[in-house]
Gaussian input, Z-matrix of N, CA and C with variables (Angstrom, degrees):
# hf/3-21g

backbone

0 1
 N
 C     1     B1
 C     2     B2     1     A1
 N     3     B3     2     A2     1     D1
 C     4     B4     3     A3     2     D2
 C     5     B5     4     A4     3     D3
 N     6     B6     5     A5     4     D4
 C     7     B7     6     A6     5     D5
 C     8     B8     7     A7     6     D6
 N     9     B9     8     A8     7     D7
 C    10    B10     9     A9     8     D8
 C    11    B11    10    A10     9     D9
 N    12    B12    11    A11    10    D10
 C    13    B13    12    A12    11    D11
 C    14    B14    13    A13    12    D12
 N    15    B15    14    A14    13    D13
 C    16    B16    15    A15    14    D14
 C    17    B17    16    A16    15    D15
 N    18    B18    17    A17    16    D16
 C    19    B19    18    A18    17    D17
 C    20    B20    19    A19    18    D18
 N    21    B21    20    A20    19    D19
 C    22    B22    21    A21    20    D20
 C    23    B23    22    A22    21    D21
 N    24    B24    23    A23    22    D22
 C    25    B25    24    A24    23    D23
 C    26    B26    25    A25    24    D24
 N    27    B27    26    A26    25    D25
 C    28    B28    27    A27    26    D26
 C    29    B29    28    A28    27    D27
 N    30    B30    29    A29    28    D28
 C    31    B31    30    A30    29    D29
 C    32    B32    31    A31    30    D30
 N    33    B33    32    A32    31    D31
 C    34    B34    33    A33    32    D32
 C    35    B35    34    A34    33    D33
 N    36    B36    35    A35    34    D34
 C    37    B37    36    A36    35    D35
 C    38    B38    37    A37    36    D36
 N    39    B39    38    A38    37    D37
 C    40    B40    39    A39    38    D38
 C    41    B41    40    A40    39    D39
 N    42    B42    41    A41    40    D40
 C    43    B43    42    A42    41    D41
 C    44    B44    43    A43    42    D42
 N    45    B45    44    A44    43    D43
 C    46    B46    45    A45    44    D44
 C    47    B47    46    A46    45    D45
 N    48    B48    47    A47    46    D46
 C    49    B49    48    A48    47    D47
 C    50    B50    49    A49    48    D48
 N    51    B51    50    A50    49    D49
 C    52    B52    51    A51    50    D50
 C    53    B53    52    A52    51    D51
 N    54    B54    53    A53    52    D52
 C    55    B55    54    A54    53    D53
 C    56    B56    55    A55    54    D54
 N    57    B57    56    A56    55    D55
 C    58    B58    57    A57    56    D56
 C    59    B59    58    A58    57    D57
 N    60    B60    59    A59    58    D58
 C    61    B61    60    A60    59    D59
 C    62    B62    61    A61    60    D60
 N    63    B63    62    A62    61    D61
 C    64    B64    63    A63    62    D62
 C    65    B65    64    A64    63    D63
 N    66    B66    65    A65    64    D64
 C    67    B67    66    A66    65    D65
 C    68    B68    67    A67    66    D66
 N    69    B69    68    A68    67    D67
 C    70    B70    69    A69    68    D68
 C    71    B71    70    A70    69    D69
 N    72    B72    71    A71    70    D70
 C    73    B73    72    A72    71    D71
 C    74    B74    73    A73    72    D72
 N    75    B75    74    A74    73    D73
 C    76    B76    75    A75    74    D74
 C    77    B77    76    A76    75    D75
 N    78    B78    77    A77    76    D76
 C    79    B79    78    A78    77    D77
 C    80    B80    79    A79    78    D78
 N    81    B81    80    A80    79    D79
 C    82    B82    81    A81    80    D80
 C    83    B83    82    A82    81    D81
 N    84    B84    83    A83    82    D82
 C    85    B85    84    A84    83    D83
 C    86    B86    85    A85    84    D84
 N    87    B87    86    A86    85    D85
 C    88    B88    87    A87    86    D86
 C    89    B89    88    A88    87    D87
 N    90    B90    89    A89    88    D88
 C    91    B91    90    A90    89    D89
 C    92    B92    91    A91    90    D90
 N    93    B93    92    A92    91    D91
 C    94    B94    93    A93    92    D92
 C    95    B95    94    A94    93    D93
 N    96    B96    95    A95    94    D94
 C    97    B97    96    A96    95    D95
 C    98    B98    97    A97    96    D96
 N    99    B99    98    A98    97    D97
 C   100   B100    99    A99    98    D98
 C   101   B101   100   A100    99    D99
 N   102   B102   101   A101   100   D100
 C   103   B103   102   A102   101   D101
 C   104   B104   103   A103   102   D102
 N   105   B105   104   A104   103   D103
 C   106   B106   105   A105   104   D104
 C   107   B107   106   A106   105   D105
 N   108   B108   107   A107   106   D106
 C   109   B109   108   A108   107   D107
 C   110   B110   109   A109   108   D108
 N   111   B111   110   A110   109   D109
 C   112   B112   111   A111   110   D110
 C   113   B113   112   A112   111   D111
 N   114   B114   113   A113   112   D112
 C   115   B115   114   A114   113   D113
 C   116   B116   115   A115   114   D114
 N   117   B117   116   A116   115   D115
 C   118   B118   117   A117   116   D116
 C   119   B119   118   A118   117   D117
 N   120   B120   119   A119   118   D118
 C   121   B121   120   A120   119   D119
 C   122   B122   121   A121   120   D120
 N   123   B123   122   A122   121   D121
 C   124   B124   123   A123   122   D122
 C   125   B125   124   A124   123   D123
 N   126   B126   125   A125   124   D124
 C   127   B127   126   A126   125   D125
 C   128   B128   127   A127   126   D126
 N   129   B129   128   A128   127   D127
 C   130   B130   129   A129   128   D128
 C   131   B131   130   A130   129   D129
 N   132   B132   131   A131   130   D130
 C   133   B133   132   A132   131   D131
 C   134   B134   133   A133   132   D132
 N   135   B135   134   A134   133   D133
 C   136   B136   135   A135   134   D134
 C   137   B137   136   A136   135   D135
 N   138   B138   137   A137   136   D136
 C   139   B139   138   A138   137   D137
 C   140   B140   139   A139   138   D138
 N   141   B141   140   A140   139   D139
 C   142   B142   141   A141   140   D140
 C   143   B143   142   A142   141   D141
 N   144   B144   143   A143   142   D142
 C   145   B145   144   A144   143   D143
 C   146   B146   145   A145   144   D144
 N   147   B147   146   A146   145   D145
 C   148   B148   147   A147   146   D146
 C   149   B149   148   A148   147   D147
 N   150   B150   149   A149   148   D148
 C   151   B151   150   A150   149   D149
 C   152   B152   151   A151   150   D150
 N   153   B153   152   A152   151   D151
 C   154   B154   153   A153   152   D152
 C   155   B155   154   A154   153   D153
 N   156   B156   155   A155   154   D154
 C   157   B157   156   A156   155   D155
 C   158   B158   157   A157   156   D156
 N   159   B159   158   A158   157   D157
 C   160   B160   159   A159   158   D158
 C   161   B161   160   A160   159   D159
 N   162   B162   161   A161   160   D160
 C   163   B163   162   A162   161   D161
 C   164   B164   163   A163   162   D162
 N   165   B165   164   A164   163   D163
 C   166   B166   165   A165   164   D164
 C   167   B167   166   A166   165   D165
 N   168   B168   167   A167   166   D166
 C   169   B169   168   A168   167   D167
 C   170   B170   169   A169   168   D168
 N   171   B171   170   A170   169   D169
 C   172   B172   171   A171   170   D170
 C   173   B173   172   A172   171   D171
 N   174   B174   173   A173   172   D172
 C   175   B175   174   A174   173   D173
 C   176   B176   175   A175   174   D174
 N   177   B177   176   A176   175   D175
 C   178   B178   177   A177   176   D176
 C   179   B179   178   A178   177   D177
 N   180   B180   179   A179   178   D178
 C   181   B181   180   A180   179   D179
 C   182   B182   181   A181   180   D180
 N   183   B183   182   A182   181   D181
 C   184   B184   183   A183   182   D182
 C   185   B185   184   A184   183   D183
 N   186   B186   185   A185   184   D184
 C   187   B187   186   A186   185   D185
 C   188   B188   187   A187   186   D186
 N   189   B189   188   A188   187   D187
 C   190   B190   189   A189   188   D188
 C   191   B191   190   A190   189   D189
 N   192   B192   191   A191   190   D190
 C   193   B193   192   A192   191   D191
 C   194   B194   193   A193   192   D192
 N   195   B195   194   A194   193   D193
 C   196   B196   195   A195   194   D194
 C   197   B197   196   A196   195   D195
 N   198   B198   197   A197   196   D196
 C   199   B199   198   A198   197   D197
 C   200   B200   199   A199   198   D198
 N   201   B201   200   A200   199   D199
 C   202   B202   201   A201   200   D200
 C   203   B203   202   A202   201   D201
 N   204   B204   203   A203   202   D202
 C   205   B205   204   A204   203   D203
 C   206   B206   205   A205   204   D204
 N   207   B207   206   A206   205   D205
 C   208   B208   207   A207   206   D206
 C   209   B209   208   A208   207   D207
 N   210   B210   209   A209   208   D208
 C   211   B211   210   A210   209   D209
 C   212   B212   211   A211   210   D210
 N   213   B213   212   A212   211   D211
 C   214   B214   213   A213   212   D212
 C   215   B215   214   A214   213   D213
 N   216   B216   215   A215   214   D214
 C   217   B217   216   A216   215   D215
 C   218   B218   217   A217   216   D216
 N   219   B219   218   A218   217   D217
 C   220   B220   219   A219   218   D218
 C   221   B221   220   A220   219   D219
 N   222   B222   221   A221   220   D220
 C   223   B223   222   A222   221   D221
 C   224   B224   223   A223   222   D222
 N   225   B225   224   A224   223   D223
 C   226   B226   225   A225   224   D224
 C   227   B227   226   A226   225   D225
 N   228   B228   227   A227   226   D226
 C   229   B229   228   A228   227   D227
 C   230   B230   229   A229   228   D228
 N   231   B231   230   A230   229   D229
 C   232   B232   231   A231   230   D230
 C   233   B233   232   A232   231   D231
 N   234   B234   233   A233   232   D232
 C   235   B235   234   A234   233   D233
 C   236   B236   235   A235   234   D234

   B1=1.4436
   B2=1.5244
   B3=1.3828
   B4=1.9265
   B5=1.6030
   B6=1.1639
   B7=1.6562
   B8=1.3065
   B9=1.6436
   B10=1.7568
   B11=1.3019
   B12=1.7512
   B13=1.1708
   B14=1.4593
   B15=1.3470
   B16=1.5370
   B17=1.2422
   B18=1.3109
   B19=1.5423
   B20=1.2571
   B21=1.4356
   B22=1.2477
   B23=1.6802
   B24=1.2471
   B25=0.8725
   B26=1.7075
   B27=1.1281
   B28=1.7169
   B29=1.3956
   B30=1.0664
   B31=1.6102
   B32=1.1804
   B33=1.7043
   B34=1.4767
   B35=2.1189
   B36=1.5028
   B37=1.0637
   B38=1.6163
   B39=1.6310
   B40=1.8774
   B41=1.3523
   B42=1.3729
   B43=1.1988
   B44=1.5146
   B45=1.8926
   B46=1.4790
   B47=1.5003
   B48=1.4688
   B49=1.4049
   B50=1.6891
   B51=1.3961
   B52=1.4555
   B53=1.8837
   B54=1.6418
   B55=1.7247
   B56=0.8398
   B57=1.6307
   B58=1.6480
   B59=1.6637
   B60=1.1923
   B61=1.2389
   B62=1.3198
   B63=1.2992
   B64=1.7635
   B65=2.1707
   B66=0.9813
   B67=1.9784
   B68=1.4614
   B69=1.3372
   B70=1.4938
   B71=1.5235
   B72=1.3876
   B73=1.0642
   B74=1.4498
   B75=1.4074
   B76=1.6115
   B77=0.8540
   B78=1.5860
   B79=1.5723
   B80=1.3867
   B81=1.1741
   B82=0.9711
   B83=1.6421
   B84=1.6977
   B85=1.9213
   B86=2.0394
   B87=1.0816
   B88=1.9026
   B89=1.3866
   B90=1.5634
   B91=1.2698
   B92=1.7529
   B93=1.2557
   B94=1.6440
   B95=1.6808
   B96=2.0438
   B97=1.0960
   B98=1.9155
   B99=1.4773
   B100=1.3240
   B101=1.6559
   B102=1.3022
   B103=1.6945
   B104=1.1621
   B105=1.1974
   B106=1.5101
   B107=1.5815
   B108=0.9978
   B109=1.6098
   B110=1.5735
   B111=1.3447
   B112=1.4732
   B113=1.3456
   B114=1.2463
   B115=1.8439
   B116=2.2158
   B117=1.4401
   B118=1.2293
   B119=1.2742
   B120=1.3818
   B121=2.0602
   B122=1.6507
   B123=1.7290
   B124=1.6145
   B125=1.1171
   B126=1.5220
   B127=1.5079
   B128=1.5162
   B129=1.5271
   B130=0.6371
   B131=2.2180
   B132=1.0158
   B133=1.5132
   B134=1.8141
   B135=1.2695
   B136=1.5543
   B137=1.5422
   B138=1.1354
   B139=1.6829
   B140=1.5055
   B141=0.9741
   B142=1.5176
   B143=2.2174
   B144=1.3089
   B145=1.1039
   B146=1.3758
   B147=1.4866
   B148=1.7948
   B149=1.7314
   B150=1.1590
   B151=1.2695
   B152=1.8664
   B153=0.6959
   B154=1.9808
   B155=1.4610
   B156=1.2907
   B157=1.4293
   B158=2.1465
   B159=1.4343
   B160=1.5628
   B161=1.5950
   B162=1.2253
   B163=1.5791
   B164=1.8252
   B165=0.8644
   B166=1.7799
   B167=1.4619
   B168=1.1388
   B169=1.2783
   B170=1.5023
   B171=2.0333
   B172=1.5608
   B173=1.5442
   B174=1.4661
   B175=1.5915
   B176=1.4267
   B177=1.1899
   B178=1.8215
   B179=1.1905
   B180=1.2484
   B181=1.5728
   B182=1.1243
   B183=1.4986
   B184=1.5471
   B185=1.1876
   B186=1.7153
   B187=1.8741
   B188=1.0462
   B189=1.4501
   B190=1.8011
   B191=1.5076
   B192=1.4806
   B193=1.1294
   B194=1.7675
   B195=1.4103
   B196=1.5458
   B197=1.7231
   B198=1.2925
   B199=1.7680
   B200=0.9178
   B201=1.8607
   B202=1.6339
   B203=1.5793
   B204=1.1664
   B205=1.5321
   B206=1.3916
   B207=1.5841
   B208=1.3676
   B209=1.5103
   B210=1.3025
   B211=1.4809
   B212=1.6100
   B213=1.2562
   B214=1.6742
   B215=1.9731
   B216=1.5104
   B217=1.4807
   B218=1.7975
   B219=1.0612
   B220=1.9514
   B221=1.2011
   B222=1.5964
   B223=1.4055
   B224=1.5780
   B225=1.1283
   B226=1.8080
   B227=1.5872
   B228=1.0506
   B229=1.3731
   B230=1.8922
   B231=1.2353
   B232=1.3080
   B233=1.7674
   B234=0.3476
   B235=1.9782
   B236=1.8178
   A1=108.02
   A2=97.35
   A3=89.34
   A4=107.78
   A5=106.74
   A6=96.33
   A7=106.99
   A8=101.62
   A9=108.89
   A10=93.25
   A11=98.88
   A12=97.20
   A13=119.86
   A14=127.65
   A15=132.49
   A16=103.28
   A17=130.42
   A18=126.08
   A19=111.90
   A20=129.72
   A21=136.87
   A22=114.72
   A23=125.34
   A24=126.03
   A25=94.82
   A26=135.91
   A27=142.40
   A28=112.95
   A29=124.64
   A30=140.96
   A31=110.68
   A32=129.34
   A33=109.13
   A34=98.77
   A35=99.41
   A36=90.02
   A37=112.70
   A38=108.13
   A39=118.60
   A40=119.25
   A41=110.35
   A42=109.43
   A43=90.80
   A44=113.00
   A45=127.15
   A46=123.12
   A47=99.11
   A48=94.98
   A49=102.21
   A50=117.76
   A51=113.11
   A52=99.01
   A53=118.67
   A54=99.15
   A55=92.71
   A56=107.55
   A57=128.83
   A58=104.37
   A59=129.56
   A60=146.34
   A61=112.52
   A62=116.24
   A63=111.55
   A64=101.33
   A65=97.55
   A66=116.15
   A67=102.83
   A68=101.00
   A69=110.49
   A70=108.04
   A71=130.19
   A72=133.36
   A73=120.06
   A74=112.89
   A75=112.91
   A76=147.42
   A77=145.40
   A78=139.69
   A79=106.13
   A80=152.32
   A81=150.27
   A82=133.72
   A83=90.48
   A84=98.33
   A85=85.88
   A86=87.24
   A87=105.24
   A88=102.16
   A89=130.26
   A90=161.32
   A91=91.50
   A92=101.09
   A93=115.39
   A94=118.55
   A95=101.63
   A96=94.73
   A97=104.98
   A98=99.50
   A99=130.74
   A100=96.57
   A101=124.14
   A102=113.24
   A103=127.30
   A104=122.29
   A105=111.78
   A106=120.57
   A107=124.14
   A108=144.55
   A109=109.41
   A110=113.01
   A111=129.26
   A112=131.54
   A113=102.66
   A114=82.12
   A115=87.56
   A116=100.55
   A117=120.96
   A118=109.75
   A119=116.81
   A120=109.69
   A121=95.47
   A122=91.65
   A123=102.97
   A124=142.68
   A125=97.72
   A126=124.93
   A127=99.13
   A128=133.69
   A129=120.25
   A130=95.09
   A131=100.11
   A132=117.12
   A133=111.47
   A134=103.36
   A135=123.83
   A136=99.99
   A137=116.64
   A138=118.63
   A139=111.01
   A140=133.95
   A141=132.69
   A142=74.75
   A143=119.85
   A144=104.48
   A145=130.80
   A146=108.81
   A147=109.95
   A148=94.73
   A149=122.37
   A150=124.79
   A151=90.65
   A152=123.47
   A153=140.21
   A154=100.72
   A155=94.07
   A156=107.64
   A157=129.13
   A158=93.24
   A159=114.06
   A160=95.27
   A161=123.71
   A162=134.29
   A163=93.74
   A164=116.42
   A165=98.84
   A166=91.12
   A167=147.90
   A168=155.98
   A169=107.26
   A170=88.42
   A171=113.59
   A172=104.04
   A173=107.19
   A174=98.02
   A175=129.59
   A176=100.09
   A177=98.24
   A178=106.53
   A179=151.60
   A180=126.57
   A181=91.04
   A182=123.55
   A183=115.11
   A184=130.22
   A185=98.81
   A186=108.77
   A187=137.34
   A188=111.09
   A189=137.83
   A190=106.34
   A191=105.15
   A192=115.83
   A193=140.86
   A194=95.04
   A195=107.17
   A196=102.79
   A197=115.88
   A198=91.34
   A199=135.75
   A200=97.54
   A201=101.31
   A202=110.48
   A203=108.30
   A204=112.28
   A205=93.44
   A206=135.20
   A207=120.13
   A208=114.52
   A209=120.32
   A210=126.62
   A211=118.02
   A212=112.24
   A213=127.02
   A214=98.74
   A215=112.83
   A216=108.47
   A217=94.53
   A218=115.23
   A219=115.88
   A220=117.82
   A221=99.53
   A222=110.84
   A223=115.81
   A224=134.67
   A225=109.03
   A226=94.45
   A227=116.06
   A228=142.12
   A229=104.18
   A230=106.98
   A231=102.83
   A232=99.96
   A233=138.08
   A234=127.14
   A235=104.83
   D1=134.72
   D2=178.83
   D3=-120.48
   D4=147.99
   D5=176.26
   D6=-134.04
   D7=144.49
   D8=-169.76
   D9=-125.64
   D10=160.92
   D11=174.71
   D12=-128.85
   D13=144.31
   D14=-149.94
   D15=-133.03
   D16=122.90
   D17=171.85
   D18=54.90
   D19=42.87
   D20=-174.63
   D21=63.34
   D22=9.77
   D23=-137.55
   D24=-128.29
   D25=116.84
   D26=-179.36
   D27=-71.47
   D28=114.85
   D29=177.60
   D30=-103.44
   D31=102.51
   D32=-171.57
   D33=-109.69
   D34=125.06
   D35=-178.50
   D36=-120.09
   D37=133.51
   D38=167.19
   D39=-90.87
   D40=95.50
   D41=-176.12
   D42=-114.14
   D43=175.75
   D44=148.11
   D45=-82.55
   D46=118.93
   D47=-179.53
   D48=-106.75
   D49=141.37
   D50=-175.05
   D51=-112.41
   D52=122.25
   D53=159.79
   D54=-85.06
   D55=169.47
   D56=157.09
   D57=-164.22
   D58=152.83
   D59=-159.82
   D60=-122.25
   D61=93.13
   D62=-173.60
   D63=-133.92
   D64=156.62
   D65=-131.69
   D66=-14.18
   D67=79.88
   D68=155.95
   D69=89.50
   D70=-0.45
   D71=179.49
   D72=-126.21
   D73=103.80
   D74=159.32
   D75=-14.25
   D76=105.68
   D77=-173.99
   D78=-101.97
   D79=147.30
   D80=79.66
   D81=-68.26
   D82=122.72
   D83=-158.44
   D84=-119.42
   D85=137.37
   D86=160.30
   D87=-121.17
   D88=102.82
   D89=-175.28
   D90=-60.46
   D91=-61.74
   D92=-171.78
   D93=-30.73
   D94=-41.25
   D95=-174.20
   D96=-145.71
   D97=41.42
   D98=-175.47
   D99=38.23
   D100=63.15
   D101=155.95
   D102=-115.93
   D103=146.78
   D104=170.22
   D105=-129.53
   D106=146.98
   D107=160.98
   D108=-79.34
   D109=153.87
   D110=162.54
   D111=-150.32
   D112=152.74
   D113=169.41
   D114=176.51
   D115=177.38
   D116=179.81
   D117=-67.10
   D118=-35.16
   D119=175.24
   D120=-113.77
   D121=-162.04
   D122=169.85
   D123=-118.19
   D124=18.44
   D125=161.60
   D126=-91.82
   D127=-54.93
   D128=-137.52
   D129=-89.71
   D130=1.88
   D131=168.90
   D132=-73.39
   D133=-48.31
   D134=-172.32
   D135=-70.02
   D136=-43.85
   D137=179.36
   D138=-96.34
   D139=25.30
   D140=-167.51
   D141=-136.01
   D142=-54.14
   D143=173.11
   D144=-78.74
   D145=11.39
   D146=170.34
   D147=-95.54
   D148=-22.92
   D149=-160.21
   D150=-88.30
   D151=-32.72
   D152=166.79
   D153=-45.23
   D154=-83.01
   D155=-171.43
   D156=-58.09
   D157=-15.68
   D158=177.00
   D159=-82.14
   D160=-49.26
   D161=-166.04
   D162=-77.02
   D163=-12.65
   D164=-176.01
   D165=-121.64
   D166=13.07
   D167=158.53
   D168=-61.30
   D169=-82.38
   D170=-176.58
   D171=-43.97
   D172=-50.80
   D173=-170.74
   D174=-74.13
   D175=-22.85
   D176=161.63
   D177=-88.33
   D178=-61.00
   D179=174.19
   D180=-26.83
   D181=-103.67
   D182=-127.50
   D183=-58.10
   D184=-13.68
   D185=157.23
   D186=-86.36
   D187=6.68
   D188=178.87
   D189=46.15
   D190=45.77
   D191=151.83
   D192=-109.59
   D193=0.95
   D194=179.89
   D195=-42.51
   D196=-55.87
   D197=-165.30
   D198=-105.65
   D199=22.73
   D200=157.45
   D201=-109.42
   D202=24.33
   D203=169.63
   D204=-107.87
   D205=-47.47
   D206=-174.12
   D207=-64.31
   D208=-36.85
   D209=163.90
   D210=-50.94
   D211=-42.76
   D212=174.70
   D213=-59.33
   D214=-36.52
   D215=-164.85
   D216=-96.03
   D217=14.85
   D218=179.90
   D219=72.26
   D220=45.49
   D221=172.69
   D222=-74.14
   D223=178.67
   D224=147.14
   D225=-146.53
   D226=162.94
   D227=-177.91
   D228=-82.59
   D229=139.94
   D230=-175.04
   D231=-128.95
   D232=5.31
   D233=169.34
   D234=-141.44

């Protein structure tokens, strides 16, 4: 679980994160909300994808678009 924080404000998010290692370079992919991280190891995949996932946070909040992009990725709304 990673949690970011936005407008002072704590966002804790459970997503799937998948590694995988393809020619020599690290993936980290979250299927959930099509992102990925990279890098030469698999830390440096895991933090290249917290740094992913903070940047598509901030930018849909502050464009008040987060939940029609999570709906666009087959999210659904529950209440």
């Amino acid at each position: 679980m990673y949690t970011v924080v936005i407008n002072n404000k704590g966002i804790k998010v459970d997503v799937s994160v998948i590694l995988f290692k393809e020619d020599d370079v690290f993936h980290a992919y979250c299927p959930e909300l099509d992102l990925v991280g990279y890098d030469y190891t698999e830390d440096g995949a895991k933090k290249s994808f917290e740094w992913v996932l903070k940047d598509y946070l901030n930018y849909t909040v502050e464009n008040g678009t987060l939940e029609q992009d999570l709906l666009n990725h087959g999210w659904r709304k529950t209440c």
